[in-house]
matplotlib code that plots the C-alpha trace (Angstrom):
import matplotlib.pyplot as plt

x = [-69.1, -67.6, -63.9, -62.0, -59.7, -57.5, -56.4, -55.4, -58.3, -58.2, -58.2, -61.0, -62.7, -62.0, -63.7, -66.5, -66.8, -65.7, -65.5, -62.4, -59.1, -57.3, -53.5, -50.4, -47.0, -44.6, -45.0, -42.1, -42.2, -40.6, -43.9, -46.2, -49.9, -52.7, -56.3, -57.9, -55.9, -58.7, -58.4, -60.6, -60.7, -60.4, -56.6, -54.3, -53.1, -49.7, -50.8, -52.4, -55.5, -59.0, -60.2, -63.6, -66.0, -66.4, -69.5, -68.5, -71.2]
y = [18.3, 15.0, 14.8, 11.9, 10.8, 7.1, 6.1, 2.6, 0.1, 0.8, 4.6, 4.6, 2.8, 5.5, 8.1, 6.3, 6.0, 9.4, 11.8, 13.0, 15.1, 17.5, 16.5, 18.3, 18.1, 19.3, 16.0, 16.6, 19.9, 22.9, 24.4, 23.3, 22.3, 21.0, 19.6, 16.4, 16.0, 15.4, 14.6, 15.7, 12.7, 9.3, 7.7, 10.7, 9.2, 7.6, 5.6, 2.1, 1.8, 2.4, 5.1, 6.6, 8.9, 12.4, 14.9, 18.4, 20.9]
z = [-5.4, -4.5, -4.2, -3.3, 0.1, 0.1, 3.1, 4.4, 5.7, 10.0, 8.7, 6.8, 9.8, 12.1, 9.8, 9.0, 13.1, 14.3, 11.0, 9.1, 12.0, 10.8, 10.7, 10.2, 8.5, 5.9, 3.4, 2.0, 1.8, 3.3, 4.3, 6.9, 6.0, 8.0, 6.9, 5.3, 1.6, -1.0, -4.3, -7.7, -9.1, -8.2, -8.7, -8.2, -5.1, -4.6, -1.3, -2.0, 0.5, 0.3, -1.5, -0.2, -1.7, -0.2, -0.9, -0.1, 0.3]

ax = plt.figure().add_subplot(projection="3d")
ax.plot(x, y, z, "-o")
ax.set_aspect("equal")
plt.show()
């Protein structure tokens, strides 16, 4: 299944270095979530950067 993660350039270094971290936040929300936000298809994202390619198992 690949799902899709955009991020800004020095970011997606990191992960391609060290793997994806868990973060944490309300994003606007009144609930707290954590995790790695991945999107189903490529484009659904708001945040101009990099988008990368991720195969989930």
């Amino acid at each position: 299944m690949l799902r899709y993660h955009t991020t800004a350039r020095d970011t997606a270094d990191l992960i391609l270095a060290e793997g994806f971290k868990d973060g944490c936040g309300r994003y606007m929300t009144a609930n707290e979530y954590s995790g790695v936000w991945l999107a189903n298809e490529a484009g659904e994202s708001d945040i101009p950067g990099v988008l990368r390619g991720v195969r989930v198992a």
